[in-house]
N, CA, C and O atoms as a GROMACS GRO file, in nm:
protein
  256
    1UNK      N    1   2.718  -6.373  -6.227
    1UNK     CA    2   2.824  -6.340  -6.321
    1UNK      C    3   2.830  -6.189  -6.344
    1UNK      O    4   2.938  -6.130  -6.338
    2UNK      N    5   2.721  -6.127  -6.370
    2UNK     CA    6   2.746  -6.010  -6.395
    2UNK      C    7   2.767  -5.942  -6.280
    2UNK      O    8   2.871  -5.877  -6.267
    3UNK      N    9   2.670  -5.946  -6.179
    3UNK     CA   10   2.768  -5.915  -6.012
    3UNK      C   11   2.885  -5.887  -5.987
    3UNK      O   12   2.945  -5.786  -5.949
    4UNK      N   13   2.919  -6.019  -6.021
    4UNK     CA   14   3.082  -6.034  -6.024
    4UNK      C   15   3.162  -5.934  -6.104
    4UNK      O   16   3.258  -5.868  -6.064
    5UNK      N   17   3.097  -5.934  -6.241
    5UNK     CA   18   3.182  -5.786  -6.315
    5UNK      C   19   3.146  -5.659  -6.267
    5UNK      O   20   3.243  -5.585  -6.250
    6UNK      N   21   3.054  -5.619  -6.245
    6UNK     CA   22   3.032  -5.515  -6.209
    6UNK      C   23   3.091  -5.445  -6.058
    6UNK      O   24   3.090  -5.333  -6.008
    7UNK      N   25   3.141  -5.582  -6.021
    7UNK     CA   26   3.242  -5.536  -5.866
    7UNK      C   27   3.319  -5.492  -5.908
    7UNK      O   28   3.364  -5.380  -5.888
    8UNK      N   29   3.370  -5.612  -6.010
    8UNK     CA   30   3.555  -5.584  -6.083
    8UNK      C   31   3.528  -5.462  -6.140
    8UNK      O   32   3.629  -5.403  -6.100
    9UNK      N   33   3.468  -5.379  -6.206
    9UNK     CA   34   3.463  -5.277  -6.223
    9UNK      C   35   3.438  -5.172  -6.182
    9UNK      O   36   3.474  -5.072  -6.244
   10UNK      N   37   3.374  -5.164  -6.072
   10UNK     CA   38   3.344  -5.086  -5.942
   10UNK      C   39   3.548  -5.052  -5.891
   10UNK      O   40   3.613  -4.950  -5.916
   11UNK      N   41   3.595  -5.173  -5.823
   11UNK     CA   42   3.690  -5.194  -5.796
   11UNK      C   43   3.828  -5.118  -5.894
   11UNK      O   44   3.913  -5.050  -5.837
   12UNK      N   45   3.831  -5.142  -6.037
   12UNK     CA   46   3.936  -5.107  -6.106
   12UNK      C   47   3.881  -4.930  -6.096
   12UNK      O   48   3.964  -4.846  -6.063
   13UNK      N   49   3.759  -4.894  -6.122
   13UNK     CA   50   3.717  -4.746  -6.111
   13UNK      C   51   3.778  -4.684  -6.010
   13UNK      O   52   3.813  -4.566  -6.019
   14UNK      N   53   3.796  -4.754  -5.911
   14UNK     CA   54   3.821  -4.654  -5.780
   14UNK      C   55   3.969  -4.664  -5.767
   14UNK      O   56   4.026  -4.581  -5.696
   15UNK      N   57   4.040  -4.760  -5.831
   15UNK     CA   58   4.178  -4.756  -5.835
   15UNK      C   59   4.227  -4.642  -5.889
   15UNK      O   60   4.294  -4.561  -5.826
   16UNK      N   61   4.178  -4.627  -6.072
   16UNK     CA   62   4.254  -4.598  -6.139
   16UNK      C   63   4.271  -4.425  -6.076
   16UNK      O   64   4.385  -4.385  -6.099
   17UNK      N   65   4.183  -4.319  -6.002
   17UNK     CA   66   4.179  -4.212  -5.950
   17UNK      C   67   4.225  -4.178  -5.864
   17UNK      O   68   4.235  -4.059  -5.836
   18UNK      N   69   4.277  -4.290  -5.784
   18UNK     CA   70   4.389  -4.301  -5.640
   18UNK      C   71   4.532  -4.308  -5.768
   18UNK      O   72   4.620  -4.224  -5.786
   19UNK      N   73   4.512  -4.428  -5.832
   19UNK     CA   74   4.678  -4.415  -5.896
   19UNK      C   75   4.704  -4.298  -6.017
   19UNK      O   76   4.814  -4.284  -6.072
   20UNK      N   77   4.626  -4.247  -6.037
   20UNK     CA   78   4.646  -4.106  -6.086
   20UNK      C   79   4.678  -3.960  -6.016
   20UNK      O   80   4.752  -3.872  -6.062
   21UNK      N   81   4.598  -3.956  -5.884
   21UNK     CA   82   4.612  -3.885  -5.788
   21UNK      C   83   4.794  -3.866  -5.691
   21UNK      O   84   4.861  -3.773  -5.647
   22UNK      N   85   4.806  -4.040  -5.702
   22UNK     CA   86   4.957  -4.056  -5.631
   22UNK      C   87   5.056  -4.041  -5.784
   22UNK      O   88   5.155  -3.968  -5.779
   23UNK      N   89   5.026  -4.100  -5.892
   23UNK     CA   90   5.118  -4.095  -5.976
   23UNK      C   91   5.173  -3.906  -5.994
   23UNK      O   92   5.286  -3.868  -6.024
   24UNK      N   93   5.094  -3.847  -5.975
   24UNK     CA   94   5.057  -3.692  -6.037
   24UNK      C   95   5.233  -3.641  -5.880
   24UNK      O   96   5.346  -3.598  -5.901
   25UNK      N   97   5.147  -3.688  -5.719
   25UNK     CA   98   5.244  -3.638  -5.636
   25UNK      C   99   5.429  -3.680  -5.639
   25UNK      O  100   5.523  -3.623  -5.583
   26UNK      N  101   5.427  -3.766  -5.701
   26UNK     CA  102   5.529  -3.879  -5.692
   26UNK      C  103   5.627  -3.806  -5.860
   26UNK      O  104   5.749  -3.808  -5.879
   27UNK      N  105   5.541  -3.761  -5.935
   27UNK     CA  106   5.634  -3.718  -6.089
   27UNK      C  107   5.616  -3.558  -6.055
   27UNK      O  108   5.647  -3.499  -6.158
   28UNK      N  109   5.587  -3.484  -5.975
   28UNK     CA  110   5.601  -3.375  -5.884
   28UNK      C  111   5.675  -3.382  -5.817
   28UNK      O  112   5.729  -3.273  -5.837
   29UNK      N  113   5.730  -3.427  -5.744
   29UNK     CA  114   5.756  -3.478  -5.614
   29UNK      C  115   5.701  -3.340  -5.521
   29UNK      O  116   5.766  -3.237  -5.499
   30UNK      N  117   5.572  -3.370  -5.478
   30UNK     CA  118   5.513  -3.308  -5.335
   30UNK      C  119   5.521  -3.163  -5.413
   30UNK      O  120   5.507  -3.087  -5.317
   31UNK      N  121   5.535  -3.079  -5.529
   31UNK     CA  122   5.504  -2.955  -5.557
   31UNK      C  123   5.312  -2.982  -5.594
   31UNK      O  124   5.244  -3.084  -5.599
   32UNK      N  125   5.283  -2.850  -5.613
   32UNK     CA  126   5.166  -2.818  -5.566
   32UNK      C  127   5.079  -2.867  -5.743
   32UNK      O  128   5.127  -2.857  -5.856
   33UNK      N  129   4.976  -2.905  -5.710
   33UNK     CA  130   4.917  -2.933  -5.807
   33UNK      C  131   4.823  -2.806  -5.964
   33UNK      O  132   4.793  -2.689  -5.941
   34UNK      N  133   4.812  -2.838  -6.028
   34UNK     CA  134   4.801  -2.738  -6.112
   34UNK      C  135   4.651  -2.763  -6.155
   34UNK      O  136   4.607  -2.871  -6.116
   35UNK      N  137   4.581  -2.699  -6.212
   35UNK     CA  138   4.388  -2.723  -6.290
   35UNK      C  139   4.397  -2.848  -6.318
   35UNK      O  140   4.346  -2.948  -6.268
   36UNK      N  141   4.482  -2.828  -6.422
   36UNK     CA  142   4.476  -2.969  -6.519
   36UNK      C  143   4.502  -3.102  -6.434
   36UNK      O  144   4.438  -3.205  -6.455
   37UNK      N  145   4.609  -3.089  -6.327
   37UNK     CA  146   4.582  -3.255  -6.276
   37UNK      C  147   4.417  -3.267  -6.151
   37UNK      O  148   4.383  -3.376  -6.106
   38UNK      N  149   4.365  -3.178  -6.128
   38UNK     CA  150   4.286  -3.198  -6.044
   38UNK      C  151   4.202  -3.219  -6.161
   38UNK      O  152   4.130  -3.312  -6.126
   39UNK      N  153   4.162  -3.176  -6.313
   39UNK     CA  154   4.081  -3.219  -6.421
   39UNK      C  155   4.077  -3.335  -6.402
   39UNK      O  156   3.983  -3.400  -6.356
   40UNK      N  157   4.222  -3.386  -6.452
   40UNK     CA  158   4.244  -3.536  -6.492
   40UNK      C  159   4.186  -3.640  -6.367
   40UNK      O  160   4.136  -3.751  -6.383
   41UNK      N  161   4.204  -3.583  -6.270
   41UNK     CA  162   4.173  -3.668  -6.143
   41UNK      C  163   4.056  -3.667  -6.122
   41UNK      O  164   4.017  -3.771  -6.070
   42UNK      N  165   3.950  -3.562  -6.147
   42UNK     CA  166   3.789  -3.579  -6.139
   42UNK      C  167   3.756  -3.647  -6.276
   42UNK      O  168   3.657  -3.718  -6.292
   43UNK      N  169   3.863  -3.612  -6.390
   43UNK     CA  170   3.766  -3.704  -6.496
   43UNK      C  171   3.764  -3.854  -6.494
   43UNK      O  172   3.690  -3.912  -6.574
   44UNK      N  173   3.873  -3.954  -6.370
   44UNK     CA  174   3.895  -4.028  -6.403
   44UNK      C  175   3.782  -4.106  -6.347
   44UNK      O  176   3.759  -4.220  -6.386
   45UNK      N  177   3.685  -4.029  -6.225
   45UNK     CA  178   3.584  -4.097  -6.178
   45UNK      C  179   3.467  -4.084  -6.232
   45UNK      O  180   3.365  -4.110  -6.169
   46UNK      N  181   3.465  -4.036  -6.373
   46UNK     CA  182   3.349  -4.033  -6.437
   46UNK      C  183   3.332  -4.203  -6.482
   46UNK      O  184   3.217  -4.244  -6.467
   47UNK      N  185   3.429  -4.300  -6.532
   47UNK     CA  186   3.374  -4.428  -6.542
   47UNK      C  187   3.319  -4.516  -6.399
   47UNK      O  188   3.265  -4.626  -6.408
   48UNK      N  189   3.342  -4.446  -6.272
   48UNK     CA  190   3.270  -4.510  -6.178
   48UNK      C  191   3.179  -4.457  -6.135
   48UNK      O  192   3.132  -4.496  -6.028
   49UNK      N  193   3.117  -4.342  -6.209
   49UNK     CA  194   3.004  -4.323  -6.200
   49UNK      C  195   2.895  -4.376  -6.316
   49UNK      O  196   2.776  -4.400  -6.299
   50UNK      N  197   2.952  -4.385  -6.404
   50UNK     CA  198   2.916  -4.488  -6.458
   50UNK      C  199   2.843  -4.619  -6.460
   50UNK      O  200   2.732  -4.657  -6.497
   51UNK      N  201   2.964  -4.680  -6.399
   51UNK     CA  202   2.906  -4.803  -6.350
   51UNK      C  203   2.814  -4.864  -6.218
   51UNK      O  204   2.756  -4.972  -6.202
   52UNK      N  205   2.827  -4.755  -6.143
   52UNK     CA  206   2.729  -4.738  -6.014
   52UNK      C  207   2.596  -4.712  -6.074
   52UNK      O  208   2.495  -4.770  -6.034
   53UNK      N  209   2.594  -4.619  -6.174
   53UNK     CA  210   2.430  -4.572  -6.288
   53UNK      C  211   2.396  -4.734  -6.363
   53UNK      O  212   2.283  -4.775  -6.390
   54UNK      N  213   2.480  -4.784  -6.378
   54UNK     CA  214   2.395  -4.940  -6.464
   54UNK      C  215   2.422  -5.044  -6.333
   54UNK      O  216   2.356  -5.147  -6.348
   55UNK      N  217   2.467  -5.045  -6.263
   55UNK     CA  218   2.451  -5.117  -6.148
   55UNK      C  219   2.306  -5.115  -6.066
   55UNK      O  220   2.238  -5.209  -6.023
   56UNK      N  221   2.284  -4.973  -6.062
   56UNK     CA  222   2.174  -4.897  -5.991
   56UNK      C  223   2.056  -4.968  -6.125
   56UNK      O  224   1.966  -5.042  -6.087
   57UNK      N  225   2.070  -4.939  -6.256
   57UNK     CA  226   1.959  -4.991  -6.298
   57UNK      C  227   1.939  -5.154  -6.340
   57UNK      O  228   1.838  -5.218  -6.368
   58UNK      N  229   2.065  -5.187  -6.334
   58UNK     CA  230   2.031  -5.381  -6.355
   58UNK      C  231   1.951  -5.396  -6.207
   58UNK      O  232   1.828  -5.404  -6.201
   59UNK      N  233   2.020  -5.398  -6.114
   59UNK     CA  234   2.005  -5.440  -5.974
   59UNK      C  235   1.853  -5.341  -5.887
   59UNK      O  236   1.773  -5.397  -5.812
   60UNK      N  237   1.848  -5.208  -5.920
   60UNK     CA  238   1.769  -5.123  -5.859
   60UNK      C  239   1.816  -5.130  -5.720
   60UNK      O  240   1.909  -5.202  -5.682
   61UNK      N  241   1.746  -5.050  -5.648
   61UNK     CA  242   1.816  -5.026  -5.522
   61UNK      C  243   1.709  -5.111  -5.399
   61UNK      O  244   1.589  -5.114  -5.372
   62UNK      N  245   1.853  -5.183  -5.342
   62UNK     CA  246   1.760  -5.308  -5.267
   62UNK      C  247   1.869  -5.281  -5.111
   62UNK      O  248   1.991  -5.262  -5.116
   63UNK      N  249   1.792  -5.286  -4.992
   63UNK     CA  250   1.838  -5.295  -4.859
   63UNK      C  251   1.863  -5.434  -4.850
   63UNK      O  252   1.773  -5.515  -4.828
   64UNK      N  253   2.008  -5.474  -4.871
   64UNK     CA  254   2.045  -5.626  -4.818
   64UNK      C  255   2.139  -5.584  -4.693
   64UNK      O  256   2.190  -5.671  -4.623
   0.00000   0.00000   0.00000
């Protein structure tokens, strides 16, 4: 069970920094990016680092 969440959250983490990344080119359309959206776009992978850090300590690190 918790496996299971911790994918789904693995999973929504890595979304939400791709659909921030495309949302940012798309309400630009293709002009050049500014500090602040490359901020917003590294801060958004701070919750999947996150969850890789309590993944890493429920699970510890195992060669399957």
């Amino acid at each position: 069970m918790l496996k299971r969440l911790l994918i789904l959250l693995q999973t929504i983490a890595i979304i939400i920094p791709v659909g921030i990344f495309f949302t940012y080119i798309i309400a630009n359309e293709g002009d050049q990016f500014t500090f602040e959206h490359y901020l917003t776009t590294g801060m958004a992978l701070i919750p999947l680092l996150i969850v890789l850090m309590i993944k890493y300590v429920v699970y510890g690190f195992r060669k399957t």
